[in-house]
N, C-alpha and C positions, 0 to 999 in steps of 0.2 A: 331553871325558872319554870314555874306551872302555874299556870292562868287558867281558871273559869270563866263563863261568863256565862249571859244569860241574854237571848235574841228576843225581841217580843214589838211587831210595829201595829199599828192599829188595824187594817185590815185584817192582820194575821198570814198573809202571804208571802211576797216577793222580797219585799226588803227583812223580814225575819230568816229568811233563807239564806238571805243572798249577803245579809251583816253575819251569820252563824259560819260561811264558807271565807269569806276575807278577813273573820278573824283566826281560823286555823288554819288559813295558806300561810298568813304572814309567821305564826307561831313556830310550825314546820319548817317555813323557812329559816328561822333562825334556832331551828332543833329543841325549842320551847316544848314542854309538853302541855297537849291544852284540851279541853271539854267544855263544849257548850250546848247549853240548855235552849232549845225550840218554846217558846208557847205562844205557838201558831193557831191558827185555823182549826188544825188537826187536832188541837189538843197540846201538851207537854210531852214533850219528844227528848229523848240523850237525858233525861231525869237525872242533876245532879245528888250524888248524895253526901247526906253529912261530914262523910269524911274526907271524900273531894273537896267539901267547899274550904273546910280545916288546912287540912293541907296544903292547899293552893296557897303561891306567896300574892295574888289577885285578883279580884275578882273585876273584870268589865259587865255593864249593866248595859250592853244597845238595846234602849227600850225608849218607847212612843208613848207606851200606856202603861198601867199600874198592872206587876204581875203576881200568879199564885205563889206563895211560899216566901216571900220577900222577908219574913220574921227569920228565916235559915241563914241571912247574910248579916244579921245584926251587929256579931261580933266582930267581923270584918269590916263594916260601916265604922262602929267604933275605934279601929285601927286604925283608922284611917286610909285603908285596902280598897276600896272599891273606887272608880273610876265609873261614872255615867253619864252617858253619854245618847244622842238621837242613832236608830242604825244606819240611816243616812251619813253619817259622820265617817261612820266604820268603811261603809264602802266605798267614800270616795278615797278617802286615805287611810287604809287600813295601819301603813308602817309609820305612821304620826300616831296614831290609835297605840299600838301596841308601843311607840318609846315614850306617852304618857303615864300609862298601864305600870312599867318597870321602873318611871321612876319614882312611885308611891313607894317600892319596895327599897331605893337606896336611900 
C-alpha cells in the first residue's frame, strides 16, 4: 500500500505537524509506504510530486484550509482516492484515519 497525503491547518503550525507525524507512524507501522506534504507556516515542505501522487493507491487530505497545488490531485479525486478529512481527525485517531484511507482502495 502507498499513501500520500497532504497536512495543512490554519495557523500553519502544530496540528500540520503533528497530523504529517501520526499519519506516517501509523503507515510504518503497518509497513505502508507513505509521503506527506507540510504546507505550514514554513512554506510547502516533503513537496509531493507528480509521480508520487500517481502512483500512490491514496491520497489523505488533513487539511483546515484550501491548499497550493490541489489541481495535482484531481485525477485522484475523480477516482474516488482521496479521503479529507480536519487534521485534528488524524491525530486523534490516526489508525481509523488510515483504515478509512485503505478502504477507498478495496
Amino acid at each position: 500500500m502507498k499513501i500520500v497525503g497532504v497536512t495543512a491547518c490554519i495557523t500553519g503550525v502544530a496540528h500540520t505537524y503533528m497530523a504529517q507525524e501520526a499519519i506516517e507512524q501509523e503507515c510504518k507501522r503497518r509497513g505502508y509506504e507513505v509521503k506527506v506534504e507540510t504546507q505550514g507556516g514554513m512554506g510547502i515542505d516533503n513537496e509531493l510530486s507528480e509521480e508520487e501522487i500517481t502512483e500512490a493507491d491514496v491520497v489523505i487530505m488533513a487539511v483546515a484550509i484550501g491548499i497550493e497545488g490541489e489541481e495535482r490531485f484531481e485525477e485522484k479525486d475523480d477516482a474516488g482516492k482521496i479521503l479529507t478529512l480536519n487534521p485534528a481527525e488524524v491525530i486523534r485517531n490516526p489508525a481509523a484515519v488510515i483504515d478509512k484511507a485503505v478502504s477507498l482502495v478495496k
